[in-house]
VOMIKOL-5635 format. One record per residue (C-alpha): residue number from 1; x, y, z. Coordinates in steps of 0.1 Angstrom, whole numbers, plus 5000, padded with zeros to 4 digits. Layout:
residues N
tikol:NUM&x:X&y:Y&z:Z .
...
***
This chain:
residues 479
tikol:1&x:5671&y:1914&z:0941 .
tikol:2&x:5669&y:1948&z:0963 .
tikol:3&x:5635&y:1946&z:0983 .
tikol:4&x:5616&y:1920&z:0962 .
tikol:5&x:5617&y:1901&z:0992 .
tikol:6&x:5609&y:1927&z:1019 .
tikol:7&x:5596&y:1911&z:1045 .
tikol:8&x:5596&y:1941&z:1070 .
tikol:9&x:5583&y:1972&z:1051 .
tikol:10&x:5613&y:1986&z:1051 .
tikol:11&x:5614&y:2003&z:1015 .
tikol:12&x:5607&y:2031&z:1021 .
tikol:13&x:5628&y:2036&z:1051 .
tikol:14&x:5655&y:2030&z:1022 .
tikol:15&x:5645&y:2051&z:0998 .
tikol:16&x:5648&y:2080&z:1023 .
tikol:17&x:5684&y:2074&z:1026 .
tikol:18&x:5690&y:2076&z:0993 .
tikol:19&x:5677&y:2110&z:0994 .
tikol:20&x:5696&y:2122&z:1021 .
tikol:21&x:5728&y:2106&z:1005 .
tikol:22&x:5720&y:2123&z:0972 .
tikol:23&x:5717&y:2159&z:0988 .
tikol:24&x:5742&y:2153&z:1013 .
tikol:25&x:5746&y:2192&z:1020 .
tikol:26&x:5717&y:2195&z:1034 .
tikol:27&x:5724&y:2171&z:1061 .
tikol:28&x:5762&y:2178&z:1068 .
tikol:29&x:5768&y:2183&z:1103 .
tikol:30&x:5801&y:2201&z:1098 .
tikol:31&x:5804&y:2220&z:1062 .
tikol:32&x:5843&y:2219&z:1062 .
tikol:33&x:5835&y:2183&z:1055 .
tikol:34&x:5838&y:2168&z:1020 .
tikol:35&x:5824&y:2134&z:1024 .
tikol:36&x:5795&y:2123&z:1045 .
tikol:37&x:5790&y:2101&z:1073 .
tikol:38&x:5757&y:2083&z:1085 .
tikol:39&x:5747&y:2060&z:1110 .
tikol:40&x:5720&y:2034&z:1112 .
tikol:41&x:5716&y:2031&z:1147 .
tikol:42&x:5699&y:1994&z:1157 .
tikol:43&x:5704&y:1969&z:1185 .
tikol:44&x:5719&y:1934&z:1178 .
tikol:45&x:5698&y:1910&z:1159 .
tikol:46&x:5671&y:1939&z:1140 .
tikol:47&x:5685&y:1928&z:1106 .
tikol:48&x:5704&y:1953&z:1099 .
tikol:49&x:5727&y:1934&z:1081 .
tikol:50&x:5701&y:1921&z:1057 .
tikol:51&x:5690&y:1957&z:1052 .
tikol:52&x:5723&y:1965&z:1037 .
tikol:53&x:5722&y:1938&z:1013 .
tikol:54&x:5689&y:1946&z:1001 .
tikol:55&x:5694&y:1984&z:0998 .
tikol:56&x:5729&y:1975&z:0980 .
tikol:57&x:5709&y:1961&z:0954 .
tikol:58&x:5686&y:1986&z:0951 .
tikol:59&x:5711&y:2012&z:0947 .
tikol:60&x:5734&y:1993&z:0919 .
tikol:61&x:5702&y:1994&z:0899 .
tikol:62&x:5706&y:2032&z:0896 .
tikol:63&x:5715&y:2050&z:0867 .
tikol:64&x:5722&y:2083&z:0863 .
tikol:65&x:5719&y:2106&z:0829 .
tikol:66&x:5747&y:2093&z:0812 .
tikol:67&x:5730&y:2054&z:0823 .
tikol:68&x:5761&y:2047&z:0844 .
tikol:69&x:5760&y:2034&z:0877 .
tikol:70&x:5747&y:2062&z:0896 .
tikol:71&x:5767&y:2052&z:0928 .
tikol:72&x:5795&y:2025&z:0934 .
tikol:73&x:5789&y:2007&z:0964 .
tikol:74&x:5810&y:1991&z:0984 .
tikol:75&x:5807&y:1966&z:1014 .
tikol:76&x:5828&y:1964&z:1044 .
tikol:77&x:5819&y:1938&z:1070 .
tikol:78&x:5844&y:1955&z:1103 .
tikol:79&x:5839&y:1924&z:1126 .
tikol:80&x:5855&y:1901&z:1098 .
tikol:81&x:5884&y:1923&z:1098 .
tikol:82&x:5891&y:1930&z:1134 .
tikol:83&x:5916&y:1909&z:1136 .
tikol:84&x:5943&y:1928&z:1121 .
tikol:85&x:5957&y:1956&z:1141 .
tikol:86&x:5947&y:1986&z:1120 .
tikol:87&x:5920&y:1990&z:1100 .
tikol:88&x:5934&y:2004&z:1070 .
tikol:89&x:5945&y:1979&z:1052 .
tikol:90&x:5917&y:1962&z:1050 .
tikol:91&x:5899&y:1987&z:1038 .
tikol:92&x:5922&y:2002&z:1016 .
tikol:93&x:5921&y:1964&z:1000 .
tikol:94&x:5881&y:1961&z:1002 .
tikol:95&x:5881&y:1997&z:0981 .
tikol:96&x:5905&y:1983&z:0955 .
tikol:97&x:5889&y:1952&z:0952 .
tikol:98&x:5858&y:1966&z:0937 .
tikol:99&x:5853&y:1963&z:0897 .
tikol:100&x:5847&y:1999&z:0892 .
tikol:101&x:5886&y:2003&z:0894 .
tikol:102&x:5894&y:1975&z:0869 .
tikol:103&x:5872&y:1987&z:0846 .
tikol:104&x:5895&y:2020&z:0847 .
tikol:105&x:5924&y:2010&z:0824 .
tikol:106&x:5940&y:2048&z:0822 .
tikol:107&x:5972&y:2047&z:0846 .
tikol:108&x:5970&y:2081&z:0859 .
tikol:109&x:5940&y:2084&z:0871 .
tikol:110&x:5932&y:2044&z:0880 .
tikol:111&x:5938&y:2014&z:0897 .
tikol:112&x:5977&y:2016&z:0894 .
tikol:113&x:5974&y:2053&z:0910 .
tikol:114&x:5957&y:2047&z:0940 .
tikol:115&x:5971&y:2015&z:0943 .
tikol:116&x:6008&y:2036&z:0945 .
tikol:117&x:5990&y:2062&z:0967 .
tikol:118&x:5977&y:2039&z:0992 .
tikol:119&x:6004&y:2019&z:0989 .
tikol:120&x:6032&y:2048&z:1007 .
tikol:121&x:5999&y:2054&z:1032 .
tikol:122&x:6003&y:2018&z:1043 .
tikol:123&x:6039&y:2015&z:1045 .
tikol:124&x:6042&y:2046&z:1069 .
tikol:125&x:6012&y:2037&z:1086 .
tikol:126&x:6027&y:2003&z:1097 .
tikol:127&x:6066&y:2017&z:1101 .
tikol:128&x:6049&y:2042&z:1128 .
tikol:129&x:6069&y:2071&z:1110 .
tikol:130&x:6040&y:2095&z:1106 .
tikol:131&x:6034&y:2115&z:1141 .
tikol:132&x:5998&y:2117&z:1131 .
tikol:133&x:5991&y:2082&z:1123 .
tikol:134&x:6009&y:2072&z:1156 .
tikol:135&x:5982&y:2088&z:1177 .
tikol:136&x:5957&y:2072&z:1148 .
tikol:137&x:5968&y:2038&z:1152 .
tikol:138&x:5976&y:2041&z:1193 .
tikol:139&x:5944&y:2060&z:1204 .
tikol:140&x:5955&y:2083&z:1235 .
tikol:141&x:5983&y:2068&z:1243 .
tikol:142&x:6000&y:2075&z:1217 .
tikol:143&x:5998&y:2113&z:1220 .
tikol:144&x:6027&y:2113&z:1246 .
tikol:145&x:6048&y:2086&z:1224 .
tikol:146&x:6045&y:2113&z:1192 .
tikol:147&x:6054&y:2145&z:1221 .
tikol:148&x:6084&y:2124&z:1227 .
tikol:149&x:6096&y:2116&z:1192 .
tikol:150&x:6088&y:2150&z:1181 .
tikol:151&x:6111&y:2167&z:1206 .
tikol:152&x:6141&y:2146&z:1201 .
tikol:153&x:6162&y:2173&z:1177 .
tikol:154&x:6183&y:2143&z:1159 .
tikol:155&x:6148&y:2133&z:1139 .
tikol:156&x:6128&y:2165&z:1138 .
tikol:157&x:6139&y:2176&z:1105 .
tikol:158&x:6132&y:2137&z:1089 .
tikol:159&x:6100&y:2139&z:1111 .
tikol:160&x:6089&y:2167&z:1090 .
tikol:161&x:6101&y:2157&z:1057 .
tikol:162&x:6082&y:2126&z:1066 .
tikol:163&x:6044&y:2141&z:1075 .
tikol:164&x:6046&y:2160&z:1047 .
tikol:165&x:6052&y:2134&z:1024 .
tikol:166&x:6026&y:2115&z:1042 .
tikol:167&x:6000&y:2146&z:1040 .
tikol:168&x:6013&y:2148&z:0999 .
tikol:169&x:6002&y:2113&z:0995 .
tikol:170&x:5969&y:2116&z:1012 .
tikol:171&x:5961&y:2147&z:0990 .
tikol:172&x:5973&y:2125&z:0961 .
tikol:173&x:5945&y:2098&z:0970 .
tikol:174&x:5919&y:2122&z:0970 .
tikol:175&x:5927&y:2132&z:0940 .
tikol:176&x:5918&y:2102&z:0927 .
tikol:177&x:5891&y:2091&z:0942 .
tikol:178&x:5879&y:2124&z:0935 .
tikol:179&x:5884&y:2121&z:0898 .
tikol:180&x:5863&y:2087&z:0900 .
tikol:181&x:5834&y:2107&z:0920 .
tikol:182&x:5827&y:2133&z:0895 .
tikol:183&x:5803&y:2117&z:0871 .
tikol:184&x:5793&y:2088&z:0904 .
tikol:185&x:5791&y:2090&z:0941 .
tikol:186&x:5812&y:2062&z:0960 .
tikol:187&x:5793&y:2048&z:0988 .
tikol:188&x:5808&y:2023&z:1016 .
tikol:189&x:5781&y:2007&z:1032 .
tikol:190&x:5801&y:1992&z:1067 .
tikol:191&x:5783&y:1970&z:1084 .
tikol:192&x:5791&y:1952&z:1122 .
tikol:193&x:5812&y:1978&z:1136 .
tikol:194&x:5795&y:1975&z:1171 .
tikol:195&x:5808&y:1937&z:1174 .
tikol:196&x:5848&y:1946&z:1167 .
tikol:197&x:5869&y:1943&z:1191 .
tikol:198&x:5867&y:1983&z:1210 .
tikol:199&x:5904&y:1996&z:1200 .
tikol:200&x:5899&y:1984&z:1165 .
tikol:201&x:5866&y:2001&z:1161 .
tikol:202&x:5877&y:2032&z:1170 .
tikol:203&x:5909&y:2033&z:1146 .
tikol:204&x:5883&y:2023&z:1119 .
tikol:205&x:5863&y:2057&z:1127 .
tikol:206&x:5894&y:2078&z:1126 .
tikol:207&x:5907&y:2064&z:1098 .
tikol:208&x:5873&y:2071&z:1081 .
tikol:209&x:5875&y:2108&z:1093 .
tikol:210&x:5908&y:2117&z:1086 .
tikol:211&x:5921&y:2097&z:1054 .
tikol:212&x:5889&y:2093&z:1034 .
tikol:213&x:5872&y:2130&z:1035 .
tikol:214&x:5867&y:2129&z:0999 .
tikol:215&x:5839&y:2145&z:0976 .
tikol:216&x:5811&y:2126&z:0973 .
tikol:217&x:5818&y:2097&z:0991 .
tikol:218&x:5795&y:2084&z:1019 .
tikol:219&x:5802&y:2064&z:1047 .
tikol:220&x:5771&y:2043&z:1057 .
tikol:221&x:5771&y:2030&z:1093 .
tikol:222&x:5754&y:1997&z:1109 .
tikol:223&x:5760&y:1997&z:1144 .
tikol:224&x:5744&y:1994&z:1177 .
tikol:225&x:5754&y:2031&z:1192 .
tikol:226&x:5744&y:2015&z:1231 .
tikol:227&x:5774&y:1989&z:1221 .
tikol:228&x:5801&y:2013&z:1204 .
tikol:229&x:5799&y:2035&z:1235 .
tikol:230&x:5809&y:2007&z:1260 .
tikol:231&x:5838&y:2005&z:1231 .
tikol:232&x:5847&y:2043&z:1236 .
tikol:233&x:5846&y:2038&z:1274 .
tikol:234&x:5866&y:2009&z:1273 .
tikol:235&x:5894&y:2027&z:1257 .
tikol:236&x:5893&y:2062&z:1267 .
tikol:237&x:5882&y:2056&z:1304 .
tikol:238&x:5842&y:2056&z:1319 .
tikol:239&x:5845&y:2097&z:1328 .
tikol:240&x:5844&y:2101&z:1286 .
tikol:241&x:5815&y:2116&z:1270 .
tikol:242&x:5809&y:2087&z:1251 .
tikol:243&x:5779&y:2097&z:1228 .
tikol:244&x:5794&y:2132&z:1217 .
tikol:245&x:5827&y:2112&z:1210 .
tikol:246&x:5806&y:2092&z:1186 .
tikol:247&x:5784&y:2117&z:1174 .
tikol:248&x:5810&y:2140&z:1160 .
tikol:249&x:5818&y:2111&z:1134 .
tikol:250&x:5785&y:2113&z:1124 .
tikol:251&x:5767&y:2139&z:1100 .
tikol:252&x:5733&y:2124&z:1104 .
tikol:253&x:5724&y:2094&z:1128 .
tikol:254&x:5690&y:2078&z:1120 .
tikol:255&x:5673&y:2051&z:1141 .
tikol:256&x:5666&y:2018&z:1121 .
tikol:257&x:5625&y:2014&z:1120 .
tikol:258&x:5610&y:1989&z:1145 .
tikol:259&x:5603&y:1956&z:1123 .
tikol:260&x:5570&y:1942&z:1118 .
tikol:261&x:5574&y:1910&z:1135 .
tikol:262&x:5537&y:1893&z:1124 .
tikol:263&x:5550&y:1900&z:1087 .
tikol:264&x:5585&y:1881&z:1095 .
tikol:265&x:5568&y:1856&z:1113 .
tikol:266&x:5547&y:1848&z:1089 .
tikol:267&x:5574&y:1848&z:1064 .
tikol:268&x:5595&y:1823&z:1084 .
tikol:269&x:5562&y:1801&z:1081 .
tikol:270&x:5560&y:1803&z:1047 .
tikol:271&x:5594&y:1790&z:1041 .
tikol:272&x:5593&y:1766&z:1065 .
tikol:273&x:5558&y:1757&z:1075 .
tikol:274&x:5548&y:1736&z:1104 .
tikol:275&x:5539&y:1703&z:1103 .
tikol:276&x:5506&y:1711&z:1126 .
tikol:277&x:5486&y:1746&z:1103 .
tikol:278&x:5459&y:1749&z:1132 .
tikol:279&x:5465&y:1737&z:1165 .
tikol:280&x:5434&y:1727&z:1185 .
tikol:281&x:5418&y:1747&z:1210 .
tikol:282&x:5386&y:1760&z:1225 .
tikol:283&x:5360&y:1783&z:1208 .
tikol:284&x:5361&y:1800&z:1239 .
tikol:285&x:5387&y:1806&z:1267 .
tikol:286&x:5389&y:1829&z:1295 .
tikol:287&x:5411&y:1854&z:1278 .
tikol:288&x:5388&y:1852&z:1243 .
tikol:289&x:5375&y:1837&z:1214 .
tikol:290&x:5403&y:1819&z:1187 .
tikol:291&x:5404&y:1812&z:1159 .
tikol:292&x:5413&y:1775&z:1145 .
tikol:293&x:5440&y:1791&z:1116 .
tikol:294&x:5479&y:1792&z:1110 .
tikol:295&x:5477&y:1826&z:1129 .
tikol:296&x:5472&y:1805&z:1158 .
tikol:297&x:5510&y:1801&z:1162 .
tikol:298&x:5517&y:1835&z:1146 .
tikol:299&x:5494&y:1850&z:1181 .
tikol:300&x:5517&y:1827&z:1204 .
tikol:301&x:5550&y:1837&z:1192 .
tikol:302&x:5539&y:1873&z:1186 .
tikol:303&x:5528&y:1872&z:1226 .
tikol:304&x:5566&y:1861&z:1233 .
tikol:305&x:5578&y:1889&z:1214 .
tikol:306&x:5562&y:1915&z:1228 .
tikol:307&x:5563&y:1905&z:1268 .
tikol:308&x:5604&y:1899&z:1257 .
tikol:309&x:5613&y:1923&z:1232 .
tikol:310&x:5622&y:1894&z:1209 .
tikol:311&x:5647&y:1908&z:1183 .
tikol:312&x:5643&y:1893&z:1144 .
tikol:313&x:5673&y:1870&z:1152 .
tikol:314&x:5663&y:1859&z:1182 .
tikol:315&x:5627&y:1850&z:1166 .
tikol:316&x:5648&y:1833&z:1140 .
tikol:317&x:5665&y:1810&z:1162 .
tikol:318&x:5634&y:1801&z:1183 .
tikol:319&x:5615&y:1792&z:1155 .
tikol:320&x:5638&y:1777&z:1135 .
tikol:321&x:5645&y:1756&z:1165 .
tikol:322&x:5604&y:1745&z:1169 .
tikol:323&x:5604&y:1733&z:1139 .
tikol:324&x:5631&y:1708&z:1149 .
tikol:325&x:5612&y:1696&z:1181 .
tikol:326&x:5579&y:1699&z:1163 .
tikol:327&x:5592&y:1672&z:1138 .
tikol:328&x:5606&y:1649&z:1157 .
tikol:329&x:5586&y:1653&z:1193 .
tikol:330&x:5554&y:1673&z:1191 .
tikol:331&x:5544&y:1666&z:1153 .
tikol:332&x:5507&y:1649&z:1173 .
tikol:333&x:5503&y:1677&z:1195 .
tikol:334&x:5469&y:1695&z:1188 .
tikol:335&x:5464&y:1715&z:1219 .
tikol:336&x:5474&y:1753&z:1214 .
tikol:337&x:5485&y:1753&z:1251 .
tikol:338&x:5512&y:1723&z:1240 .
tikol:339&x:5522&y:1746&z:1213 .
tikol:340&x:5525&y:1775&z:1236 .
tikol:341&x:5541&y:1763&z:1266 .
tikol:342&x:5571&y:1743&z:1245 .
tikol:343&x:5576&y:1775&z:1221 .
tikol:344&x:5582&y:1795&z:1258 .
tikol:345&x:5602&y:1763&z:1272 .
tikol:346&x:5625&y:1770&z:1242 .
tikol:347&x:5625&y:1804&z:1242 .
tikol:348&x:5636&y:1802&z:1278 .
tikol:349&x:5666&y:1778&z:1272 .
tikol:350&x:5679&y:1809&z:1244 .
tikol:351&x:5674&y:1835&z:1266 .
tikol:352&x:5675&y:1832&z:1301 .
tikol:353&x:5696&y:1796&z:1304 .
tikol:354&x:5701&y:1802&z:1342 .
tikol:355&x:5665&y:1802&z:1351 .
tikol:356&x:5660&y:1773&z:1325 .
tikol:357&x:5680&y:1753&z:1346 .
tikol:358&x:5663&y:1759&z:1376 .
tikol:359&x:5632&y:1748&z:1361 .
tikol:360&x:5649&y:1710&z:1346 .
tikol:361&x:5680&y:1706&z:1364 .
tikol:362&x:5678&y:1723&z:1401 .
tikol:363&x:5643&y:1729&z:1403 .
tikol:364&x:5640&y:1753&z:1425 .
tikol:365&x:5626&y:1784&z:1415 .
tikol:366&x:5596&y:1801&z:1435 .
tikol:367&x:5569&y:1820&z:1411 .
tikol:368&x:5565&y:1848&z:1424 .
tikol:369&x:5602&y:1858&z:1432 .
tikol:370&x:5610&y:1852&z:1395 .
tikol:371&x:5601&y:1882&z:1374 .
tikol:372&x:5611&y:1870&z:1341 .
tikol:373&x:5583&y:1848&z:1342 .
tikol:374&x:5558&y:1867&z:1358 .
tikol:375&x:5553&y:1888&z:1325 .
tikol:376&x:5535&y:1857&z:1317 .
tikol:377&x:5504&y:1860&z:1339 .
tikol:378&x:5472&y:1865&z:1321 .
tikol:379&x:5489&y:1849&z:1296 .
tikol:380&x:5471&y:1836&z:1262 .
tikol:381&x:5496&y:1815&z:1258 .
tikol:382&x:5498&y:1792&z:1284 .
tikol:383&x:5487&y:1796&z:1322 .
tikol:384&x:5524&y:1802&z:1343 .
tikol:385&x:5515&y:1782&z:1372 .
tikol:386&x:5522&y:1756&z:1349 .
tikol:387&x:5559&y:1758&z:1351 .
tikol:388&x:5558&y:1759&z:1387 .
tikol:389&x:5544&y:1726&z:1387 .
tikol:390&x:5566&y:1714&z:1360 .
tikol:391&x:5595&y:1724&z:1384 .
tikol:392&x:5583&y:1704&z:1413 .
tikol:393&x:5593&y:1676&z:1391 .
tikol:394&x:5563&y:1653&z:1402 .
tikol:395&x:5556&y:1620&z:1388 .
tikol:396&x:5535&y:1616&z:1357 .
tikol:397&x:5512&y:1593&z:1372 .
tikol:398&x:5509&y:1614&z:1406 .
tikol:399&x:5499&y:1643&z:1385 .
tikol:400&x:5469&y:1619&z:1371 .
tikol:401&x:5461&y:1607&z:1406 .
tikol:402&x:5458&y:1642&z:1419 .
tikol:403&x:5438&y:1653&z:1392 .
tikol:404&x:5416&y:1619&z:1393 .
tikol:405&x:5423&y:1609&z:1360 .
tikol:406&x:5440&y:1580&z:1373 .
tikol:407&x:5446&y:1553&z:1340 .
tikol:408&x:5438&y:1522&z:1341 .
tikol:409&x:5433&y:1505&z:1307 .
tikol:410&x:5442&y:1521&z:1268 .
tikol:411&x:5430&y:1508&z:1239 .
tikol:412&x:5454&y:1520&z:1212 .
tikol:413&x:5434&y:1506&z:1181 .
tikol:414&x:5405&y:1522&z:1190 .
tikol:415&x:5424&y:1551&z:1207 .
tikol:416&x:5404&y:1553&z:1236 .
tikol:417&x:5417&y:1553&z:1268 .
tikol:418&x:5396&y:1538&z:1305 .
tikol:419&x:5401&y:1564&z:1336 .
tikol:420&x:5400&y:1551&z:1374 .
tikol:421&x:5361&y:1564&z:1370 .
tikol:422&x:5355&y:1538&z:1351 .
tikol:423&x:5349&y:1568&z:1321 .
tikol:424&x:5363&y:1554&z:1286 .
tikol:425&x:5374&y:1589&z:1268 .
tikol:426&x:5384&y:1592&z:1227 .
tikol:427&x:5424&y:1606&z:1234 .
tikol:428&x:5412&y:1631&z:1202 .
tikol:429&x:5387&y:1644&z:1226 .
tikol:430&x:5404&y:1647&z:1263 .
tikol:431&x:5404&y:1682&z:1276 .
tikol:432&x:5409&y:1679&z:1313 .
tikol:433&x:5410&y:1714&z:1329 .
tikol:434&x:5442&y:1709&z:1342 .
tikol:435&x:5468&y:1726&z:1317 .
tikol:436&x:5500&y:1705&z:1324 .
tikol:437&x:5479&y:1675&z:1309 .
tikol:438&x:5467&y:1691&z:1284 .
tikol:439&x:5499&y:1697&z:1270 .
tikol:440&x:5525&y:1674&z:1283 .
tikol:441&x:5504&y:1640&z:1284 .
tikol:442&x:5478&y:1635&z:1255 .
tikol:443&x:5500&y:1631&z:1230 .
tikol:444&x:5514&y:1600&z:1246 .
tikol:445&x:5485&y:1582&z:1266 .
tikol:446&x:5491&y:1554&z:1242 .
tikol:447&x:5527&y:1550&z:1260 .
tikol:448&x:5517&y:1555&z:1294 .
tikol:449&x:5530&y:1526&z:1314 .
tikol:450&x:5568&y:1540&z:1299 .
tikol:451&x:5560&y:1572&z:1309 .
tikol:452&x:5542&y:1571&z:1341 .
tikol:453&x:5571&y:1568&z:1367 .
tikol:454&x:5591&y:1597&z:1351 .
tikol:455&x:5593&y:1627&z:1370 .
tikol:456&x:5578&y:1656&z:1342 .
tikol:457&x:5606&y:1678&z:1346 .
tikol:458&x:5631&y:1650&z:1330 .
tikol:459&x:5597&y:1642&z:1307 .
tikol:460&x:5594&y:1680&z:1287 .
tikol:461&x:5633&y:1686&z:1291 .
tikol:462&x:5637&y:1653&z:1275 .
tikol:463&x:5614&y:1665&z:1248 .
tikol:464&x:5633&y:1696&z:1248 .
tikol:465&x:5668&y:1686&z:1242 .
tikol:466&x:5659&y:1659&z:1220 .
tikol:467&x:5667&y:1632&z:1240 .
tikol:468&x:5643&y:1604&z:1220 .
tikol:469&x:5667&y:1584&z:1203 .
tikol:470&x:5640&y:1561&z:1194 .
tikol:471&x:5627&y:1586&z:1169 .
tikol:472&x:5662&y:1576&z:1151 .
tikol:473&x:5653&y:1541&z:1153 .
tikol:474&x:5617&y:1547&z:1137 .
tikol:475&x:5629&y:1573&z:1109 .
tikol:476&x:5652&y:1545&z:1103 .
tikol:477&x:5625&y:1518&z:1099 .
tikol:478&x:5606&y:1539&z:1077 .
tikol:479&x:5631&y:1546&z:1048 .
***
């Protein structure tokens, strides 16, 4: 309930909000205005969404002197509506929904009222009688259809008769909302307006402005304000002034908090936690000391985040994905670097799928003409030349020749394993310098005659798209 679960500090970000909301005056752009309009501005992914939910919560829990609800809130998700043509019927119909209005049994100024009110709005809205909600529903083109209609002499006269009624019945809803918003404040928290489809958002922002400017009511905002300007463009033409198109919906615009990531990470952890709490590296490496603790992973994954401006969604995915090939391919992997190089590999095939298949499929891609990884180098992580040899697609057992670790003989009971050198090495203890074998082979020296004449490339992407159906087989054999 509210933020008993808050992950992301965000609070007291909240809590400001409410203030402004309560003291709206303050904070109106344009004092004409009856209701108030904010913004969240946040990109795709920041958990917006999950914001509004918690802060719903938090805000039904109010009470005001009385101990009624202090505010009615309301929810309206745009992108699941956008498939109608107009806006206002859905949200007339998410408004009317709500149990505050069926908990008002009194005719007049109830349900049955605005339902009769909104009711007319709808029916003229969709006949396209109204002049002004032809331009509404039409954007700019339909300015010269209403010039047209309004200078044809045979219908000026109903014209008229009909915008008034039209502006009667709009007075007639504020009324009653307004009758409902004396002792409470109506708040309509609308969420995913920067995914609708461009038209459709910017019918819902002029319906907002011009039908719902009602005392204390507040329109709440979560939207990406990069994404609804390629909206106004799209409709209005490129040569608009996009962000003071926008802005003039808006009485206060506020910019969503960056997310502590560590704490979300760490949170994702906790509900699912790895199968491997402290992956195994050295004391001592060139880039530091580390230490052998679940923040091991949380120090990788942070890394990603920071060189990639990881969103919380995107960490979501990624990690929520590892776990997956953790289970069923790396669950024996102790090296960090194994840890680290798969967690990019992944990363990678959610991001940047074009230069993922050059890497597995094509491989063809050149270091030092590919950017997107360079932000790797002096990595912690992993060392980048790695995927450059990963991409040459060598065999397995050419790797080991090159690196004269050439196999010869394993012992799997004793899990020791007999090098060209004659050397007989302990598989938990092998820590060749070479970071490829670090991370790709150790886990499966016991398998190496399988494995050998496979080309590393098919061998991680194998790994990667979960290509083991042996691993069926064995789960299988188990239960």
């Amino acid at each position: 309930m509210g933020f008993e679960n808050d992950k992301l500090g965000r609070k007291d970000y909240a809590n400001i909000l409410t203030g402004i909301i309560e003291n709206p005056e303050k904070y109106k752009r344009n004092s004409d205005s009856d209701s108030f309009t904010m913004a969240i501005d946040s990109s795709w992914g920041t958990g917006k969404t999950e914001f509004l939910k918690m802060w719903e919560d938090e805000l039904k829990l109010q009470k005001n002197e009385k101990g009624n609800n202090k505010y009615i809130v309301i929810r309206y998700n745009s992108w699941e509506n956008d498939f109608a043509e107009d806006p206002l019927q859905s949200i007339i119909y998410t408004i009317l929904s709500d149990e505050i209005f069926d908990k008002q049994n009194d005719k007049a100024n109830g349900k049955e009222a605005l339902k009769e009110a909104f009711g007319t709005v709808i029916n003229l809205a969709e006949e396209s009688k109204i002049p002004g909600i032809k331009i509404l529903t039409t954007g700019a083109k339909g300015i010269k259809q209403v010039a047209e209609t309004m200078f044809q002499e045979t219908s000026m006269e109903d014209k008229i008769k009909e915008f008034k009624d039209y502006r009667s019945k709009i007075g007639a809803i504020k009324e009653k909302l307004e009758d409902i918003t004396k002792d409470t404040k109506i708040i309509l928290l609308i969420d995913e307006l920067d995914r609708c489809k461009p038209l459709f958002a910017i019918k819902l922002l002029e319906t907002i402005k011009h039908i719902f400017n009602v005392k204390n009511m507040a329109f709440v905002f979560a939207l990406d304000m990069t994404q609804l300007s390629y909206s106004v463009k799209k409709v209005y033409g490129s040569e608009i002034d996009a962000a003071g198109y926008i802005c003039r919906f808006f009485d206060y615009i506020t910019k969503m908090p960056n997310p502590d990531t560590k704490k979300y990470i760490e949170y994702l952890m906790e509900k699912k936690p790895l199968i491997r709490k402290a992956p195994y590296f050295r004391e001592k490496s060139f880039y530091g000391t580390f230490a052998e603790s679940n923040n091991t992973f949380v120090n990788i994954l942070q890394e990603l985040v920071r060189k990639y401006q990881l969103s919380l969604r995107d960490i979501n995915t990624i990690y929520s994905n590892f776990t997956i090939l953790e289970e069923r391919e790396l669950k024996d992997v102790d090296h960090r670097n194994a840890y680290g190089l798969y967690l990019f590999l992944l990363m990678l095939k959610y991001k940047n799928l074009d230069l993922f298949h050059k890497i597995f499929i094509s491989h063809n891609i050149a270091l030092h003409n590919e950017p997107y990884l360079l932000r790797m180098q002096k990595s912690a992580t992993f060392d980048i030349n790695v995927i450059q040899e990963i991409s040459e697609n060598k065999k397995i057992h050419q790797i080991l020749e090159n690196n004269r670790i050439n196999i010869i003989q394993v012992n799997t009971k004793d899990k020791i394993y007999k090098t060209k050198q004659d050397r007989y090495i302990q598989q938990e203890n092998y820590d060749h310098q070479t970071n490829l074998l670090n991370c790709i082979f150790y886990p499966e020296i016991e398998n190496y005659e399988n494995i050998k004449q496979m080309g590393i490339a098919d061998y991680i992407h194998k790994k990667l798209e979960l290509f083991n159906f042996e691993w069926e087989q064995k789960q299988e054999a188990e239960e």
